[in-house]
GUPAFI-825110 format. One record per residue (C-alpha): residue number from 1; x, y, z. Coordinates in steps of 0.5 Angstrom, whole numbers, plus 500, padded with zeros to 3 digits. Layout:
<k=NUM; x=X; y=Y; z=Z>
...
//
This chain:
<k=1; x=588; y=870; z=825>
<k=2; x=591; y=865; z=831>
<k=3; x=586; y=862; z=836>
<k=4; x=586; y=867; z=842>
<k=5; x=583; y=865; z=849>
<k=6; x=577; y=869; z=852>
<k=7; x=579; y=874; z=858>
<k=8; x=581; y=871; z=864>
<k=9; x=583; y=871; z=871>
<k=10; x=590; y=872; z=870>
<k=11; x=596; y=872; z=876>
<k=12; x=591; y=870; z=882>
<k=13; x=594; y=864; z=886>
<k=14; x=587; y=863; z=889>
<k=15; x=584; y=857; z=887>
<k=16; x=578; y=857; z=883>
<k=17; x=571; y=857; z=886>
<k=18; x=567; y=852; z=888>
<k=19; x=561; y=850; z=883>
<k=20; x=554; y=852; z=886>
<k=21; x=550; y=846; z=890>
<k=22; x=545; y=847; z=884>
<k=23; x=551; y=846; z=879>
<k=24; x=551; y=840; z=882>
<k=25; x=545; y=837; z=883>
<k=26; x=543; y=839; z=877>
<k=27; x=549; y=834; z=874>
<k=28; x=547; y=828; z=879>
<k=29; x=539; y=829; z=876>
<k=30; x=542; y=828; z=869>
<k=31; x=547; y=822; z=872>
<k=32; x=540; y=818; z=875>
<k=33; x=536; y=821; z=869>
<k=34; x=541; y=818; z=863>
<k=35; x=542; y=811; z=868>
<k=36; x=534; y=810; z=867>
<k=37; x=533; y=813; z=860>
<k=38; x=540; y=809; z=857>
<k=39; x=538; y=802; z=861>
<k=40; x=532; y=800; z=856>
<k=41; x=534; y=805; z=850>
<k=42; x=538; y=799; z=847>
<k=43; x=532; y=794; z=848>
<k=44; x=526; y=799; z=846>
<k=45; x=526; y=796; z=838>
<k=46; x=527; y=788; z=841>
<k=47; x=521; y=791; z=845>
<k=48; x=517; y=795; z=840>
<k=49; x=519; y=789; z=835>
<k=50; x=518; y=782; z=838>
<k=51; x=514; y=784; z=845>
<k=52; x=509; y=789; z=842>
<k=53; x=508; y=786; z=835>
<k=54; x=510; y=792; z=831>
<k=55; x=513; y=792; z=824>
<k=56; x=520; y=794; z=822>
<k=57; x=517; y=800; z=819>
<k=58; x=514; y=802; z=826>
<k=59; x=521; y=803; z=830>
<k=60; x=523; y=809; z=824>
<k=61; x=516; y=813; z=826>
<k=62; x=517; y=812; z=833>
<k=63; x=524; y=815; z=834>
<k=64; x=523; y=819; z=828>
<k=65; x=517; y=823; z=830>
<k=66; x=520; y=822; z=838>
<k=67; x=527; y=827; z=837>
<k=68; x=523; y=832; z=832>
<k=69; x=518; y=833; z=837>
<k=70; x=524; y=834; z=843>
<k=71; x=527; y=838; z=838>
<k=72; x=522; y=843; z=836>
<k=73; x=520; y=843; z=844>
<k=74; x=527; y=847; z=846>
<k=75; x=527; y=854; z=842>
<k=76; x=520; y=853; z=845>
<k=77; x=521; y=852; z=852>
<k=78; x=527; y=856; z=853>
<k=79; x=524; y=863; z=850>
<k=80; x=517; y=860; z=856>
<k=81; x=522; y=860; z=860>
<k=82; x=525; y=868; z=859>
<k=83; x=517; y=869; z=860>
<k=84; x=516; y=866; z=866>
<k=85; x=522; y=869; z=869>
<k=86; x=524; y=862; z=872>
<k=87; x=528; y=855; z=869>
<k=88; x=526; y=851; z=874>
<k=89; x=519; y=849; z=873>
<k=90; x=519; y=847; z=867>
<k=91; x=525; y=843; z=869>
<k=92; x=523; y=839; z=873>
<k=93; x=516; y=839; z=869>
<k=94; x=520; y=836; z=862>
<k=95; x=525; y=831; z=867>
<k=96; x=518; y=828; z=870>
<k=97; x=515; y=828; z=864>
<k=98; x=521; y=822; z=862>
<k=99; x=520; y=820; z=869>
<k=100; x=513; y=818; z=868>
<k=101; x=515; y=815; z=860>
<k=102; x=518; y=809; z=863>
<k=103; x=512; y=805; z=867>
<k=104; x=508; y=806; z=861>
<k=105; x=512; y=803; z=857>
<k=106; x=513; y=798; z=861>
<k=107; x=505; y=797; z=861>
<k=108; x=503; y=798; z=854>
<k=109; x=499; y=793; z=850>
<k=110; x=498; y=795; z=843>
<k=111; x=505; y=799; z=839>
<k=112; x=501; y=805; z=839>
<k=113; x=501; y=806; z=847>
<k=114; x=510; y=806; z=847>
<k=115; x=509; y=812; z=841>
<k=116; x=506; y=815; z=846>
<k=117; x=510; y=814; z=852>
<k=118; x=517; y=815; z=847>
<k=119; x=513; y=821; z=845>
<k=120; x=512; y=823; z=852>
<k=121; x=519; y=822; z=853>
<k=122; x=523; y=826; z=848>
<k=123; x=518; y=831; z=850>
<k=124; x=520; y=831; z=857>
<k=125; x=528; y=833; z=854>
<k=126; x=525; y=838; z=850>
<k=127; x=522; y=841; z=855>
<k=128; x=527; y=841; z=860>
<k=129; x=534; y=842; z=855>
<k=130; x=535; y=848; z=855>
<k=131; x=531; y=852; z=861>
<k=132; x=536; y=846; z=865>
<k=133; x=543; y=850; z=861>
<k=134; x=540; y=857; z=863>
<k=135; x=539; y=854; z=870>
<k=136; x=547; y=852; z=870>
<k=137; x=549; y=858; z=866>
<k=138; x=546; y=863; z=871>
<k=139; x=548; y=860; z=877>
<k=140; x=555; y=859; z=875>
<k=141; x=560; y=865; z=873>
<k=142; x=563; y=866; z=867>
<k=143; x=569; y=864; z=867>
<k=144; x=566; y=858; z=870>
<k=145; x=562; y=855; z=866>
<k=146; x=565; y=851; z=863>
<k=147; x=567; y=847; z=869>
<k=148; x=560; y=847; z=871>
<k=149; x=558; y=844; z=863>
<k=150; x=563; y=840; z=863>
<k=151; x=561; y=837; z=871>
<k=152; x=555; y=836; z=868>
<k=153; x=557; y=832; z=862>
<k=154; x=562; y=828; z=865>
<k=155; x=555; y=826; z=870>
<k=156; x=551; y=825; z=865>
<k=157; x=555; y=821; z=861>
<k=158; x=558; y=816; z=867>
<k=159; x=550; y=814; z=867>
<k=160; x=550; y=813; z=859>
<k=161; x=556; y=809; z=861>
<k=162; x=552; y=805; z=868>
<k=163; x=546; y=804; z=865>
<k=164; x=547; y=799; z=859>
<k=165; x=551; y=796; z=864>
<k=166; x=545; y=795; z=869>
<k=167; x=540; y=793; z=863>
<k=168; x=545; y=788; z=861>
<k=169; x=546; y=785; z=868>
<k=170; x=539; y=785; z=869>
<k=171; x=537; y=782; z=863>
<k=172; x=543; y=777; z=864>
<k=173; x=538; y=775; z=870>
<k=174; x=533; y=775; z=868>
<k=175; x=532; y=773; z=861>
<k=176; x=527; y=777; z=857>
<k=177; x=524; y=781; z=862>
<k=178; x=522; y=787; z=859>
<k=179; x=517; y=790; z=863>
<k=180; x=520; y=788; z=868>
<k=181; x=527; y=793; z=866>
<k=182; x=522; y=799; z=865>
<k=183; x=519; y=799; z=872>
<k=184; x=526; y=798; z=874>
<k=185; x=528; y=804; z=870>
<k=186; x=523; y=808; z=873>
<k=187; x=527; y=808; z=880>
<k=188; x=533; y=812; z=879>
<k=189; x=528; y=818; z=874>
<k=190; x=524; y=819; z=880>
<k=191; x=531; y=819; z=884>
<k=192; x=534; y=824; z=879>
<k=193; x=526; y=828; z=880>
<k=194; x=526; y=828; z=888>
<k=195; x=533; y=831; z=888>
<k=196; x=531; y=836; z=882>
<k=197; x=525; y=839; z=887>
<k=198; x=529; y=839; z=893>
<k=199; x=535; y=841; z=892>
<k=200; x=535; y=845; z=886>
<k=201; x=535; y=853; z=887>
<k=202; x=535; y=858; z=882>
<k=203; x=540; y=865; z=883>
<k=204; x=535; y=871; z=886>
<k=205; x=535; y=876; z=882>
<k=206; x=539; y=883; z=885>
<k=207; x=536; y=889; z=886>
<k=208; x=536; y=893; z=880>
<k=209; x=537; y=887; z=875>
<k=210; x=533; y=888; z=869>
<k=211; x=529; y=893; z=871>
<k=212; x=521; y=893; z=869>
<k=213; x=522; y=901; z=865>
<k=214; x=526; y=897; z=861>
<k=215; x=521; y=891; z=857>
<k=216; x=525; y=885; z=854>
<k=217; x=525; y=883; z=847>
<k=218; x=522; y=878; z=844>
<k=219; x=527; y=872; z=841>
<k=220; x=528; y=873; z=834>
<k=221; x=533; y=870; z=829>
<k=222; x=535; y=877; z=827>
<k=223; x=536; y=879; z=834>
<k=224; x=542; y=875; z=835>
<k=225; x=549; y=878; z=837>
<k=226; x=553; y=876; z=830>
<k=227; x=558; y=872; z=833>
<k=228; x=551; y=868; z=836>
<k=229; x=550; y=868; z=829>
<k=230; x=557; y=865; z=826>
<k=231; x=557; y=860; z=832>
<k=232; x=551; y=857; z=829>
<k=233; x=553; y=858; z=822>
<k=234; x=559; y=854; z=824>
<k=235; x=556; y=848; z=828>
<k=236; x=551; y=847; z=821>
<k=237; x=556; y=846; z=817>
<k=238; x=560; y=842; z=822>
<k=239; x=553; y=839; z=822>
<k=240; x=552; y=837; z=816>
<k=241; x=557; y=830; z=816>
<k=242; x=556; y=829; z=824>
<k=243; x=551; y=823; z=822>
<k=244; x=549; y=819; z=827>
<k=245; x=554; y=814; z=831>
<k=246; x=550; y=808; z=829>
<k=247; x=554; y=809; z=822>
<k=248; x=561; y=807; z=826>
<k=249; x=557; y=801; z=829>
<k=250; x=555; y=799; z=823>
<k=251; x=562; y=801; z=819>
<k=252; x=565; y=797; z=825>
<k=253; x=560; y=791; z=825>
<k=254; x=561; y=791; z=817>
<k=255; x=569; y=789; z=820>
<k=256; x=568; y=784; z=824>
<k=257; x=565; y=787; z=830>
<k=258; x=559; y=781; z=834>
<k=259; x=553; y=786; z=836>
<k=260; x=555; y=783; z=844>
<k=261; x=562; y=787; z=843>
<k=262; x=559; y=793; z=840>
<k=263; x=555; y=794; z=846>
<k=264; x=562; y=794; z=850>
<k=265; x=565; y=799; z=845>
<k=266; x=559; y=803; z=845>
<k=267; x=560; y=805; z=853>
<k=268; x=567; y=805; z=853>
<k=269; x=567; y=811; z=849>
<k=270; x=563; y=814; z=853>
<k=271; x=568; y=813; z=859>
<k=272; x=572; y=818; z=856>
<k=273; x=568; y=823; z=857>
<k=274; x=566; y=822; z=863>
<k=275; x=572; y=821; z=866>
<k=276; x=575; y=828; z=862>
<k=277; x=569; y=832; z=862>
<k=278; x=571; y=837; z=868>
<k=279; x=578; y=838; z=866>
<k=280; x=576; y=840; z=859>
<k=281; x=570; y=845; z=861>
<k=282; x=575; y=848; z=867>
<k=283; x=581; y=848; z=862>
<k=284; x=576; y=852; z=856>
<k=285; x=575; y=857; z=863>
<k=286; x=583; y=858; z=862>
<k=287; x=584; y=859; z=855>
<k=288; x=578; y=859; z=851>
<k=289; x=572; y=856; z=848>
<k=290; x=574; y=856; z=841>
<k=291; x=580; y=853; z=842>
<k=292; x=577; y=847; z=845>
<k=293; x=572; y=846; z=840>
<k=294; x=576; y=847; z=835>
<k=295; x=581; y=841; z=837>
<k=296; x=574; y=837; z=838>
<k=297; x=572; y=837; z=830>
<k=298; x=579; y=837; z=829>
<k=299; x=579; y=830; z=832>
<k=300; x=573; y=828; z=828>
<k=301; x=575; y=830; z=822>
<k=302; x=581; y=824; z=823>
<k=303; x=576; y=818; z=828>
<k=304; x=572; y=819; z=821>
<k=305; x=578; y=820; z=817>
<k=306; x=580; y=812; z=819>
<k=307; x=573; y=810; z=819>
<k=308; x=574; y=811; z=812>
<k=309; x=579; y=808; z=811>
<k=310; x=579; y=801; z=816>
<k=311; x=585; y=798; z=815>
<k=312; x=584; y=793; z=820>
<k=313; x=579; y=792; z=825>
<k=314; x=584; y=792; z=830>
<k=315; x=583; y=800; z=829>
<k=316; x=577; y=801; z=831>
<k=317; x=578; y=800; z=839>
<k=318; x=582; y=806; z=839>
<k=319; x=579; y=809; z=834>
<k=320; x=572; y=810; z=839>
<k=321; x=578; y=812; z=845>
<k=322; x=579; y=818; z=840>
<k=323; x=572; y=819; z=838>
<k=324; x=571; y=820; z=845>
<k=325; x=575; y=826; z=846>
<k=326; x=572; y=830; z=841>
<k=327; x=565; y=829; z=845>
<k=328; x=569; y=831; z=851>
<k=329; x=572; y=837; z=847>
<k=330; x=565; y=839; z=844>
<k=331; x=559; y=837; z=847>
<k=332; x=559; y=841; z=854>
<k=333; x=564; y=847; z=852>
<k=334; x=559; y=848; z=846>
<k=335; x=554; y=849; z=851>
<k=336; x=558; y=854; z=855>
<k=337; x=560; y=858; z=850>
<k=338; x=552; y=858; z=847>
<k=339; x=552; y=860; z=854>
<k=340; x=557; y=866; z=854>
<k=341; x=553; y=869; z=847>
<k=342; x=547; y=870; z=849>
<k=343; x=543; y=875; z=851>
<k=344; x=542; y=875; z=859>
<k=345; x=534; y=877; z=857>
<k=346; x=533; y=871; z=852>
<k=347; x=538; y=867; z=855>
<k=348; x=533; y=860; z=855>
<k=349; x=531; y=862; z=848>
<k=350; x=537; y=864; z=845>
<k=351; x=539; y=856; z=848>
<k=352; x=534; y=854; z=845>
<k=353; x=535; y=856; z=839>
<k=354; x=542; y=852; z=839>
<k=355; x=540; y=846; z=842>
<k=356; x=533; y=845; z=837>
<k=357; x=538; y=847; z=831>
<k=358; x=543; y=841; z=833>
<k=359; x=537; y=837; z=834>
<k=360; x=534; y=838; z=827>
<k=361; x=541; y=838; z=823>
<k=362; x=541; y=831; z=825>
<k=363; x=535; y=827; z=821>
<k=364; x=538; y=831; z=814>
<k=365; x=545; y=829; z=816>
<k=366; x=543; y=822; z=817>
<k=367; x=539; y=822; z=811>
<k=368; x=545; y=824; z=808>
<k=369; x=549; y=819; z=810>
<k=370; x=545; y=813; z=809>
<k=371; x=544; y=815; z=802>
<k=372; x=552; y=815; z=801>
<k=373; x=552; y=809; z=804>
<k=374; x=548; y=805; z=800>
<k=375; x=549; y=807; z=794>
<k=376; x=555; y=811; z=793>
<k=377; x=561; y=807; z=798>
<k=378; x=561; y=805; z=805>
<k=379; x=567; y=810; z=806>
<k=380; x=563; y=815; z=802>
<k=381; x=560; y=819; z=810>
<k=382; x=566; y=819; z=813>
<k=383; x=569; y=822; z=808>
<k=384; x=563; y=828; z=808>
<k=385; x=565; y=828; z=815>
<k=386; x=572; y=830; z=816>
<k=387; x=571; y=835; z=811>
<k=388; x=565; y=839; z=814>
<k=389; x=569; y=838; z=820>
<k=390; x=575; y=841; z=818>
<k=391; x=572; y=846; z=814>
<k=392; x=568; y=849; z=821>
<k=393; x=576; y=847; z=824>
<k=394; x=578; y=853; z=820>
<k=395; x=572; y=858; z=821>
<k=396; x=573; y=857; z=828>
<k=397; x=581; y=858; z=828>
<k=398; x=580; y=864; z=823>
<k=399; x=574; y=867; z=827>
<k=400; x=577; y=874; z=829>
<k=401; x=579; y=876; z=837>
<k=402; x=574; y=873; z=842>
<k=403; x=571; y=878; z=847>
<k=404; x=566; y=876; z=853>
<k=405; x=561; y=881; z=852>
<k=406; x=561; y=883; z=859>
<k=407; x=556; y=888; z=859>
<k=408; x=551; y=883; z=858>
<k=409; x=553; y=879; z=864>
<k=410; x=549; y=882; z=871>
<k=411; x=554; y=886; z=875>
<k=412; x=557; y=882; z=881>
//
């Protein structure tokens, strides 16, 4: 069945609504957030490594052990979030936490105090993950969502773009200050902290809105709404080749790429989703999530496709200008139409369970990938890739009509 668009405010020529301040701020926390956290991300194994003494074998433990502990904090915090009746405590709890990491780091001695500090950090983001999507979801309406998504990705994304740059900048002058950039990198979080507090508002619930006599389930797996279900279905099977982007680093570097120019192509890729974020979640408003996401893994399928084959390493340029694109076609619209699925009573929770299981996925899959790598072909992962990805491009174009469960939604 072909791909048809989510209801929509058809024959109106008012323009669409302004996003909610909170929408807003909330894409200007991640900005300062992003800039702070991608400013020493890149330098965090030269620092664990060659400043703080630690073996090789360290960095694998620390990042291991700090994205699964973020992981397994999302379904968590999301489902304490629905039983507090507020997102914005543990938002602002969670980006504070990262806040704070940074001048840890920046005093730590032996190797053992940044594990914890990594750990403090990635705790901080499965704290905050889903509660913050849920703040977005509910103060924006459905069929803005993914102009608010997407807003927020574009920003979040413009500081994983500027915070490279300034670490780059700032290292440049000063040579091997280290400590130095993790102090540094402590001014824009606090800033991203101060706006979370002052200017963030949560929607006031309206009269006869969840009514006390009638007590709110519990999340559970089984509890879902089905088409909750097949969308998570679908995202791990697309999951299962999506490894992580360090392997086109590395397929690029294996043609011919210097590690100075992989730092470039890292950031120019991300500039792509950060000047188109917007424009794609407003159009997924107009014609529907699933056509947008559909499209996004159709364009991994042929990134990882040439990634395969590398006829030159003059490809590889445009190749991440592509790549970028199916970020921008995924990543906020997947959230806008986790958003759309569940449950207004369970709406953290239920978020959360999407972004845990997205994170989750990622350890097998590049266990899987580095696994083929080495032992079968160079080739051999991108090839996985651009075959899960098309097989969830066909489950999503043969899904049947979409409807928005509006009932769910709060009456306006």
């Amino acid at each position: 069945m072909a791909l048809m668009a989510e209801p929509a405010e058809h024959g109106s020529t008012e323009p669409p609504a302004p996003l909610s301040t909170t929408v807003r701020t909330l894409g200007l926390v991640s900005l300062f957030t992003d800039v702070s956290s991608e400013m020493v991300y890149p330098v965090n194994p030269v620092f664990l490594t060659r400043v703080l003494g630690a073996p090789a074998w360290v960095l694998g433990l620390v990042e291991g052990a700090a994205e699964a502990t973020a992981s397994l904090l999302k379904l968590y915090s999301g489902a304490k979030s629905d039983r507090l009746g507020a997102r914005k405590p543990l938002t602002v709890l969670g980006y504070s936490m990262a806040a704070v990491s940074k001048p840890i780091i920046g005093l730590a001695g032996p190797w053992g105090a940044m594990f914890a500090a990594r750990l403090l950090d990635r705790a901080g983001k499965g704290i905050r993950s889903a509660p913050r999507d849920a703040l977005i979801a509910e103060a924006s309406t459905p069929d803005q969502r993914g102009r608010a998504f997407g807003l927020h990705r574009s920003l979040d994304t413009a500081g994983a773009v500027l915070g490279p740059l300034c670490g780059y900048a700032f290292l440049r002058a000063y040579p091997d200050a280290f400590r130095s950039l993790y102090f540094l990198a402590f001014i824009p979080a606090l800033i991203g902290v101060l706006l979370l507090v002052l200017f963030v508002r949560e929607r006031a619930k309206k009269p006869g809105e969840n009514p006390p006599a009638e007590p709110k389930k519990a999340f559970t797996w089984a509890g879902l709404d089905p088409s909750y279900k097949r969308f998570l279905l679908v995202l791990t099977i697309f999951s299962i080749g999506n490894s992580s982007d360090a392997f086109l680093l590395l397929r690029a570097q294996g043609n011919g790429f210097a590690a100075e120019s992989l730092l470039l192509l890292y950031a120019f890729f991300n500039v792509v989703e950060a000047c188109l974020g917007y424009a794609v979640g407003s159009l997924s408003d107009r014609v529907g999530r699933r056509p947008m996401i559909a499209f996004g893994y159709a364009t991994f399928a042929i990134v990882y496709l040439g990634f395969a084959w590398m006829p030159s390493p003059i490809a590889v340029w445009p190749l991440f200008v592509v790549y970028g694109l199916y970020y921008t076609c995924t990543q906020g619209v997947q959230r806008a139409f986790a958003a759309d699925l569940a449950h207004p009573d369970r709406r953290g929770a239920e978020l959360g369970a999407f972004h845990m299981l997205v994170g989750l996925a990622a350890l097998p899959a590049s266990l899987l990938a580095g696994f083929l790598y080495a032992k079968v072909a160079p080739a051999a992962p991108f090839y996985l890739g651009a075959a899960t990805s098309l097989a969830a491009a066909l489950m999503l174009i043969g899904w049947n009509r979409w409807e928005r469960p509006a009932s769910l939604e709060p009456s306006a």
